[in-house]
Wavefront OBJ file of the C-alpha trace (Angstrom):
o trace
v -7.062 -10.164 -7.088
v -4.548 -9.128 -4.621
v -4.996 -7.395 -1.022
v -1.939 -5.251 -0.638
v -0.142 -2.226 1.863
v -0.428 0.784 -0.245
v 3.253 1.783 -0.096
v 4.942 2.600 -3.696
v 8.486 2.866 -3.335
v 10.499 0.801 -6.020
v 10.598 1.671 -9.719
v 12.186 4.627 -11.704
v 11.111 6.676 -14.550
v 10.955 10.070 -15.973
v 7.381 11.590 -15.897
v 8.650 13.981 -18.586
v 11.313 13.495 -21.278
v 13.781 14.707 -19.775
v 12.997 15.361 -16.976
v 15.499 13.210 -14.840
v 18.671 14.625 -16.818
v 17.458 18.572 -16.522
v 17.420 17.238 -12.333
v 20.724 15.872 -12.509
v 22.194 18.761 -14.690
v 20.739 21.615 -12.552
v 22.387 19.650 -9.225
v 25.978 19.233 -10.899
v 25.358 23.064 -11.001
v 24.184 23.348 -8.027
v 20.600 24.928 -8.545
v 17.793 24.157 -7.345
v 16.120 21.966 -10.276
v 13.003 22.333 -11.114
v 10.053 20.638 -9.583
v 8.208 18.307 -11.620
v 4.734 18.508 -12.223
v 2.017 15.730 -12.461
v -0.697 17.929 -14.003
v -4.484 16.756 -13.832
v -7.820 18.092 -13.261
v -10.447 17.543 -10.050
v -13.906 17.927 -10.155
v -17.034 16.394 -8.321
v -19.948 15.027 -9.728
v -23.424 16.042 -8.342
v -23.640 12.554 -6.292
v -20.762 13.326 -4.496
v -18.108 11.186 -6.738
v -14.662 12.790 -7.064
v -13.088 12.633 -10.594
v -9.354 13.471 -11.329
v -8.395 13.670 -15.283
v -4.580 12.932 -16.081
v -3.758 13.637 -19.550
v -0.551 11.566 -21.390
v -1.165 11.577 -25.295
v 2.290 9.982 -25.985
v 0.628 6.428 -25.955
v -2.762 5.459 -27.408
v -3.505 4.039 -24.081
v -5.372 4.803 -21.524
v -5.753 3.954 -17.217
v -9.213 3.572 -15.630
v -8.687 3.635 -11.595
v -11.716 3.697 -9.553
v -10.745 3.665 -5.258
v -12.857 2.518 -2.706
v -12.050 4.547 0.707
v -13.381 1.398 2.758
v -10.044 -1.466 3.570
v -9.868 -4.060 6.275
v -9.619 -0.706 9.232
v -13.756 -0.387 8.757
v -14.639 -3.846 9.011
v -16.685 -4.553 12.102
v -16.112 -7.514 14.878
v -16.586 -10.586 13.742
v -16.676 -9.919 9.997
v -12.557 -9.511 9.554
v -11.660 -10.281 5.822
v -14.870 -8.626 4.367
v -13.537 -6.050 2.443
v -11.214 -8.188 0.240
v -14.110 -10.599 0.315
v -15.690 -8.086 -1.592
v -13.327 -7.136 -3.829
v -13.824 -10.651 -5.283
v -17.335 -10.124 -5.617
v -17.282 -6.809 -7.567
v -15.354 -8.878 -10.223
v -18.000 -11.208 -10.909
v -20.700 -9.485 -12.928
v -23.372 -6.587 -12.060
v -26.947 -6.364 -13.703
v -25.684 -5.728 -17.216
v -22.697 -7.260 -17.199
v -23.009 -11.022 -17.022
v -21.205 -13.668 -14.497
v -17.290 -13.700 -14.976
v -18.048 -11.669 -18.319
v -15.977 -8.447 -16.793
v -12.546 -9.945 -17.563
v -14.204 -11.049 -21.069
v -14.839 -7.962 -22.283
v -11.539 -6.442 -21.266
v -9.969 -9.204 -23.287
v -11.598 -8.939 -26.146
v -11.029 -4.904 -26.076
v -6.890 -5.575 -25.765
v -6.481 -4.766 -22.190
v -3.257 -4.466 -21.041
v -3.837 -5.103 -17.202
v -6.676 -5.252 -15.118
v -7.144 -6.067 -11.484
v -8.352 -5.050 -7.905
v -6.466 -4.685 -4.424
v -7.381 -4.216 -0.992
v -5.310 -2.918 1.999
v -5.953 -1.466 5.309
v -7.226 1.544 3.969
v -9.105 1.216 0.408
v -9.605 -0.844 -2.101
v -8.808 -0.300 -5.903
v -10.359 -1.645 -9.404
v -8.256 -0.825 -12.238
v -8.121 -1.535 -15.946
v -5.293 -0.366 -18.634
v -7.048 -0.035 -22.353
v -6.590 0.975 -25.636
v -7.673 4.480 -25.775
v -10.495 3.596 -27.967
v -12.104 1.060 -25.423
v -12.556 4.359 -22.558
v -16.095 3.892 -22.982
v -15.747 0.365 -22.657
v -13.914 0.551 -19.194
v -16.320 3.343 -17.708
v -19.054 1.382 -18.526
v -18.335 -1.660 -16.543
v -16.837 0.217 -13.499
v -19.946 2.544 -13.312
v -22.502 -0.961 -13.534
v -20.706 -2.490 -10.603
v -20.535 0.776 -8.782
v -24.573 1.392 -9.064
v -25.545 -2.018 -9.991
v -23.769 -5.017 -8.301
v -26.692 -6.171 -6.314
v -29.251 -6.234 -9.260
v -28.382 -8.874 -10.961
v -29.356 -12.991 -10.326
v -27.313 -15.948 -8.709
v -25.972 -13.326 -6.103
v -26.272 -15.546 -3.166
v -24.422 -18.563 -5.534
v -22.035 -15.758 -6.745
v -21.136 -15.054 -3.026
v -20.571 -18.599 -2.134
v -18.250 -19.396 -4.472
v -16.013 -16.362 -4.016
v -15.983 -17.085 -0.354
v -14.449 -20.235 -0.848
v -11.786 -18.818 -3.380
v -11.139 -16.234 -0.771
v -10.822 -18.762 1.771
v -8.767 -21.476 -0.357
v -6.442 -17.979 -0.859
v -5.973 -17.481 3.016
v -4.628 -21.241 2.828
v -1.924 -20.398 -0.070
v -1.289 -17.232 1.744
v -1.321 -17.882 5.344
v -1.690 -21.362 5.951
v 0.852 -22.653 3.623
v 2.953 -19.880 3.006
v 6.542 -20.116 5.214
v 6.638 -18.046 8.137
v 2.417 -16.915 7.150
v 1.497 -16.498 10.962
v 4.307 -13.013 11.565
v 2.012 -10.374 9.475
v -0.990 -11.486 11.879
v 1.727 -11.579 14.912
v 2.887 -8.583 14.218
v -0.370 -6.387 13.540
v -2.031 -7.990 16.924
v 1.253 -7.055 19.250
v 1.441 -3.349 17.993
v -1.775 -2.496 17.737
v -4.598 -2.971 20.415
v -8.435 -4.444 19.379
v -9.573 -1.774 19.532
v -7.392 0.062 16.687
v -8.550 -0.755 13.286
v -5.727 -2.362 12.743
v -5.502 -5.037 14.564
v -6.670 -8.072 12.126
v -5.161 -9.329 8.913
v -6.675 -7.402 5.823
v -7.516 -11.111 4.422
v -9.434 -11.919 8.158
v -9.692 -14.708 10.028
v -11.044 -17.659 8.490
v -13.859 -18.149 11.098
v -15.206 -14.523 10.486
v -15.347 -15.565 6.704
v -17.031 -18.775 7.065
v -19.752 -17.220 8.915
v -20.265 -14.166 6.245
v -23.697 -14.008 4.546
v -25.386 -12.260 1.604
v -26.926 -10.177 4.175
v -23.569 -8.983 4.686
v -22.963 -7.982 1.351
v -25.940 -5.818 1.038
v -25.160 -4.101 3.963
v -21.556 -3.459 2.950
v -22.462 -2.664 -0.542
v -25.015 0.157 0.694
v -22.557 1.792 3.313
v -19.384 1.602 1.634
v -19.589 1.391 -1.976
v -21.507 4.677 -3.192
v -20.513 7.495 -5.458
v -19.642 9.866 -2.445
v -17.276 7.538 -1.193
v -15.006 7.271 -4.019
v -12.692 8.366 -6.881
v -12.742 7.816 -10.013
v -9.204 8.225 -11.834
v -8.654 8.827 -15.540
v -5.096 8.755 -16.650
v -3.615 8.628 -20.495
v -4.924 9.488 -23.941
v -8.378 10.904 -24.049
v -10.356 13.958 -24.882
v -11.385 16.116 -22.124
v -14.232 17.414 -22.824
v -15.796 13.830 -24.002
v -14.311 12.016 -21.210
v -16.253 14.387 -18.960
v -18.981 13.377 -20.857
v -19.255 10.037 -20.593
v -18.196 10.118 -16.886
v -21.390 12.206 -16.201
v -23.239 9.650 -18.349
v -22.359 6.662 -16.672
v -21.864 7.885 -13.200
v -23.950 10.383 -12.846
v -27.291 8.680 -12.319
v -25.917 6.699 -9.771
v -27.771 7.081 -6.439
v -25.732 9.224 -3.670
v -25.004 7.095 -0.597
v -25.960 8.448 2.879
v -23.030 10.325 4.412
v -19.777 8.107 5.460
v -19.557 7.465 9.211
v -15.627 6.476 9.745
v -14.870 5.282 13.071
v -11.609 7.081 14.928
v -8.116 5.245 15.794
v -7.064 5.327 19.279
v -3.445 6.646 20.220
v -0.494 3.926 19.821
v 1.943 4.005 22.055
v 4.609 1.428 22.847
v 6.121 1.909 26.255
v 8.480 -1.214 26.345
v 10.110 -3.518 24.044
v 7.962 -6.805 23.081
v 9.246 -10.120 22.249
v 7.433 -12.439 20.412
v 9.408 -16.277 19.559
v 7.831 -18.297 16.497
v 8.812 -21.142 15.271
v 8.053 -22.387 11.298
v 9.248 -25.026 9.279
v 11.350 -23.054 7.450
v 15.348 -23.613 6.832
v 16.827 -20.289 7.489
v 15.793 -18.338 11.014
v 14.915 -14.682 10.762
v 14.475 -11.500 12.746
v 11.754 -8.567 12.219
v 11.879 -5.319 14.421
v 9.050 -3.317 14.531
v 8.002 -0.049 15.314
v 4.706 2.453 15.517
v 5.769 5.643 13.378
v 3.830 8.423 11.932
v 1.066 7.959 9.779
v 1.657 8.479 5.693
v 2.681 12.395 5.395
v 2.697 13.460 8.988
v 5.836 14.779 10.088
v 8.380 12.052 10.200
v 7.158 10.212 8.211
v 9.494 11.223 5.120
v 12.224 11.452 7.876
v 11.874 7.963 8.326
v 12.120 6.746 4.558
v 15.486 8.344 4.661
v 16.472 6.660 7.742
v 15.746 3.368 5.581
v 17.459 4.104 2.736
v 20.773 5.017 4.974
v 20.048 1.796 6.952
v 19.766 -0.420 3.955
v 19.595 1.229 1.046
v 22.012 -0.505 -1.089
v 25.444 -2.075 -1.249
v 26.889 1.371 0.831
v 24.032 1.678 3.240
v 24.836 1.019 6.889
v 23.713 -2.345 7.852
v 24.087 -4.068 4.523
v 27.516 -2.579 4.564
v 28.256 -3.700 8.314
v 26.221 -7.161 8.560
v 26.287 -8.552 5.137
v 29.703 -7.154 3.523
v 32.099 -6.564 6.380
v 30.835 -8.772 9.032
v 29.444 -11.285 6.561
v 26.689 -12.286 9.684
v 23.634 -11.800 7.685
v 22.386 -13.133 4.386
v 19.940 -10.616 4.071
v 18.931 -7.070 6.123
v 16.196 -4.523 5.055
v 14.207 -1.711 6.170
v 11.130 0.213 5.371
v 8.984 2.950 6.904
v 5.221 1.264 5.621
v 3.466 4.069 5.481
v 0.015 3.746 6.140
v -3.330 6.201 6.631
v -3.704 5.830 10.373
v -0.317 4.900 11.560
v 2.790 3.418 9.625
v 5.149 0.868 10.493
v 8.542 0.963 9.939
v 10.428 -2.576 10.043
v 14.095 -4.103 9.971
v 14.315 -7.757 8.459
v 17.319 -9.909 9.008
v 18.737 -13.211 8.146
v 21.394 -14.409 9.925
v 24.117 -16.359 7.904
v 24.836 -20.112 9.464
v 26.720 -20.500 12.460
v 25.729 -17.024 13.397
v 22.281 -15.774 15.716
v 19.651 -13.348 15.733
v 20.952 -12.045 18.851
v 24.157 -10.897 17.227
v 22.805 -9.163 13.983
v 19.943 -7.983 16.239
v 23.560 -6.046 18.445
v 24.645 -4.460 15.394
v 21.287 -3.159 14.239
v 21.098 -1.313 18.140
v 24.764 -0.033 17.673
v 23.392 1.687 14.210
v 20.152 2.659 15.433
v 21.733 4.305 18.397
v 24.147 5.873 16.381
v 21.737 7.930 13.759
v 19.621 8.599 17.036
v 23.067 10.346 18.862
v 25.213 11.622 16.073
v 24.796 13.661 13.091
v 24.304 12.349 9.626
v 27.323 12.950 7.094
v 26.005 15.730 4.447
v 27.223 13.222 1.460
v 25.305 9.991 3.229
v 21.904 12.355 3.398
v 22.170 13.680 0.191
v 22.573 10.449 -1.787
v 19.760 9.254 0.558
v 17.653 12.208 -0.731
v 18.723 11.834 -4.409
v 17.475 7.806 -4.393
v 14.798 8.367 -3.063
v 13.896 10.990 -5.265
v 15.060 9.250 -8.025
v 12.859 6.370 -7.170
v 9.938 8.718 -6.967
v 10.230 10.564 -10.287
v 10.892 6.672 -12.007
v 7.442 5.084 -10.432
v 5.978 7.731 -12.217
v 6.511 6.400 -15.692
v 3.210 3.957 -15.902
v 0.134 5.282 -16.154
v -1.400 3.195 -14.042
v 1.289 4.306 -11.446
v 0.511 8.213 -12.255
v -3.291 6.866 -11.524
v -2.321 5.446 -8.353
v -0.276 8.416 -7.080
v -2.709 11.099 -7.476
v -5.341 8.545 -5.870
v -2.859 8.123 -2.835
v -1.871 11.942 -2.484
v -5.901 12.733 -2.731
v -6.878 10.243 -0.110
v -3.761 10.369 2.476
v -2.544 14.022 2.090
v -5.819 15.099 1.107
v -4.713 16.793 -2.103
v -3.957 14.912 -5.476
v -1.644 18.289 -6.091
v 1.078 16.726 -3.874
v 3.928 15.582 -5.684
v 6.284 18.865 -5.630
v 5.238 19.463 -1.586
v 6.493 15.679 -1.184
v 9.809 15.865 -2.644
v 10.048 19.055 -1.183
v 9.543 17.564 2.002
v 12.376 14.936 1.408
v 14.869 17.645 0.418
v 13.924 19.673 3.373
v 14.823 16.672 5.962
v 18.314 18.126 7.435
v 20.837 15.707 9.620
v 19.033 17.022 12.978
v 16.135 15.970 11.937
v 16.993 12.513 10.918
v 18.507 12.150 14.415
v 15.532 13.642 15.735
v 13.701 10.687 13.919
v 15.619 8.128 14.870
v 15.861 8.795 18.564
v 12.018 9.409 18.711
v 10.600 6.461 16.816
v 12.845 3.769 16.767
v 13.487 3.369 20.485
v 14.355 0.279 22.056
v 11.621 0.807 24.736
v 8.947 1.370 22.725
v 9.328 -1.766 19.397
v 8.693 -5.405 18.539
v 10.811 -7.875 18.032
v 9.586 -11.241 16.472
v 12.366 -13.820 15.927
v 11.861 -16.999 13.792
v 13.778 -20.203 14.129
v 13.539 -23.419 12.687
v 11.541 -26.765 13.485
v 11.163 -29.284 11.714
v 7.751 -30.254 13.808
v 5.991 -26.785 13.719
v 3.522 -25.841 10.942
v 4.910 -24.121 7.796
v 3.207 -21.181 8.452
v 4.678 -20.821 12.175
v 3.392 -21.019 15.668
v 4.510 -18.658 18.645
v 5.946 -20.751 21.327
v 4.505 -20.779 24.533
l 1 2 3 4 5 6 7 8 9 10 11 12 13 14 15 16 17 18 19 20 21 22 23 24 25 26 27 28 29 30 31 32 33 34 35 36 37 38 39 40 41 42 43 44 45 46 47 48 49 50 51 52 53 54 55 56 57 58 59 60 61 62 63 64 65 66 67 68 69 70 71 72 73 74 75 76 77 78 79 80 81 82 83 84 85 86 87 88 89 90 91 92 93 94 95 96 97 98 99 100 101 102 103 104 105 106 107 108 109 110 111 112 113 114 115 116 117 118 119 120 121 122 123 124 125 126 127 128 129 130 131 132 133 134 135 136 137 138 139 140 141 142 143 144 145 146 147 148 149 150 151 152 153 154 155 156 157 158 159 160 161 162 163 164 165 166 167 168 169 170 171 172 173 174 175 176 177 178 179 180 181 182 183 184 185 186 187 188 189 190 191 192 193 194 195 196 197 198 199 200 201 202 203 204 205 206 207 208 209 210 211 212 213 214 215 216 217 218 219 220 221 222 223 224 225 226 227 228 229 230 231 232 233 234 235 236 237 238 239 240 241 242 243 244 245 246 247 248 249 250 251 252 253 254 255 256 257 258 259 260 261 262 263 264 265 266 267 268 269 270 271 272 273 274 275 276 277 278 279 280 281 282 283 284 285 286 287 288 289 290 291 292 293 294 295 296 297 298 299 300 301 302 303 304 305 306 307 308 309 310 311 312 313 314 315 316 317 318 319 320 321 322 323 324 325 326 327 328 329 330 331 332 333 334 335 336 337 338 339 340 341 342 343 344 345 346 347 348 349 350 351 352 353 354 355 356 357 358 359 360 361 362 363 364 365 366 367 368 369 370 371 372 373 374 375 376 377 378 379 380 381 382 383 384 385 386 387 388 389 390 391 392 393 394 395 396 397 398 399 400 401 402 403 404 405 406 407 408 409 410 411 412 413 414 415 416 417 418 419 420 421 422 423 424 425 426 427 428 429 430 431 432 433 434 435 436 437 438 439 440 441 442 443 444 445 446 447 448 449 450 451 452 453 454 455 456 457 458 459 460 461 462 463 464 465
């Protein structure tokens, strides 16, 4: 199991044959080229469970996603690190499956890749089959989604996967170089009272006190039929995949209706500076800033302004720090785009004999320069074209197909979102990267978190006093 930010951005593909050379052909024309399609079918069952079908024959496989729309943002005080807690449990048998017998029958039916994930803002449970073991898959995702609490040893099954969740913080946190910057970070831009403001894995008090009580009462709010979606991507039959999904999951019991709590605004209005020090060999700098949330206006603005920033060997700073300047080891940025509110951060390394401060002078002189003058057309475009690229590539896994429509239904709303997004990137004109850049990535209004060596301090880090 894995807890993860649900940003897909790396990979390439072609979602139909083709597809990627009738793109590049129609621009060396310059035409428009025509907008790919990720065709699939949405219903609702009668207990309030959305279903999206995604057909693929070309491989006798098939993708079984089922998402959660409960992550570490609707976890209450005092019981941080519940919702990847649970995750854990949901792998560890239901009433008619047996204890750690899940991943058994997968096995035996040739599965490909199974697993579950939790982030701020849902949690996943996925399985890639043959396409003769559907049944097989639906089956065990519908018993844990109706029957996880009727089954025996729950209170022994809960006790040992809070101490494998724990023993992960340790690997993960703990004992993980530099572990202590995501919890920095999340806790300096975002107040308690925003959802999120703790760790997606929690604290390790808040999961030593957890109890089966807890369970029940996340189980019963959270995990019901009205609350999720059920994916099907691959090689199946329509009309008997419909059929099964009504057998299995329709009988299960419609929840009560989802109360979901509301974010308060975030606003930086100065620049915070956090120092940590880690026993680690290399020092290292992370800028952060509060941006729009996933699909809200500047949001795709902002993925551009990464990719020109550090977007390969020609970008700006890798071009400037790492190639010309030779300063930095490493430099990267990302716009983390998230449900509530995104983050977009700049990473550097600074190369010995060389500071923070300095790489930290040259990111400012870049960042003030998108925000004041124009983009070059050429610079934008190939921007654009990666990104896109990128895009159209992810798409080549079914799983990845599975996860895409499940993002685009829960974040945009609408699993019918592909062509509007990469409309939305080729839309983004030089004025409004500027726009972006001045607005978001101000130095009044960010974080920065600098690292530096010590031989004495913990591996994970500790912010100096």
């Amino acid at each position: 199991m894995r807890f993860v930010k649900p940003i897909f951005k790396r990979l390439l593909g072609v979602l139909l044959p083709g597809l990627w050379l009738t793109l590049t052909a129609a621009r060396a024309t310059g035409a428009e080229p025509a907008a790919p399609e990720l065709p699939f079918e949405k219903y609702t069952l009668a207990n309030g469970l959305e279903v999206i079908l995604h057909e693929d024959h070309r491989v006798p496989q098939v993708a079984v996603d089922v998402w959660f729309k409960v992550g570490s943002k609707d976890e209450q005080p005092g019981r941080t690190g519940f919702a990847h807690l649970f995750e854990h449990v949901m792998f560890q048998g239901s009433k008619h499956v047996g204890e750690d017998k899940h991943f058994a029958y997968l096995q035996k039916a040739g599965v490909s890749n199974a697993n579950g994930s939790t982030s701020e803002d849902r949690t996943n449970y996925f399985e890639v089959v043959p396409a003769n073991q559907l049944e097989l898959a639906l089956w065990l995702e519908s018993d844990r989604m109706g029957f996880l609490l009727d089954r025996p040893g729950l209170q022994e099954t809960f006790d040992g996967q809070r101490d494998v969740v724990k023993n992960e913080r340790r690997q993960r946190v703990e004992n993980r170089p530099m572990g202590i910057v995501n919890k920095v970070t999340m806790e300096a831009l975002f107040p308690p009272s925003h959802p999120y403001h703790h760790e997606v894995i929690g604290s390790m008090a808040d999961l030593t006190i957890a109890r089966l009580d807890d369970v029940r009462g996340f189980f019963h709010r959270w995990y019901v039929p009205n609350n999720a979606t059920l994916v099907v991507a691959g090689d199946f039959d329509p009309a008997r995949t419909k059929s099964l999904v009504e057998q299995y999951f329709g009988p299960i019991l419609q929840g009560p209706p989802v109360a979901r709590g509301t974010a308060p605004t975030v606003a930086l209005d100065h620049e915070k500076r956090i120092a940590v020090e880690a026993k680690v060999q290399q020092p290292q700098l992370f800028i952060d800033f509060v941006t729009p949330r996933h699909f809200a206006a500047g949001d795709h603005e902002l993925d551009i302004v990464a990719q020109i920033l550090t977007g390969g060997k020609a970008s700006r700073l890798y071009r400037r720090l790492v190639y010309e300047m030779q300063i930095a080891q490493t430099v990267t940025a990302s716009q983390q785009s998230q449900l509530l509110d995104s983050i977009f951060e700049i990473s550097a390394s600074p190369m010995p004999g060389h500071t923070m401060e300095e790489i930290l002078g040259v990111i400012d002189q870049e960042l003030e320069r998108l925000g004041t003058t124009p983009v070059d057309a050429r610079e934008l475009a190939r921007a654009q074209n990666q990104i896109e690229f990128d895009t159209l590539r992810n798409l080549e896994p079914l799983l990845a197909r599975a996860e895409r429509l499940q993002t685009y239904n829960y974040d945009a709303g609408d699993p019918d979102y592909l062509q509007r997004d990469l409309a939305a990137y080729r839309a983004v004109d030089a004025t409004a990267v500027q726009l972006a850049a001045s607005r978001y990535l101000r130095k009044d209004a960010r974080l920065i978190i600098t690292v530096t060596p010590s031989p004495d301090a913990p591996i994970m880090g500790r912010v100096k006093p």
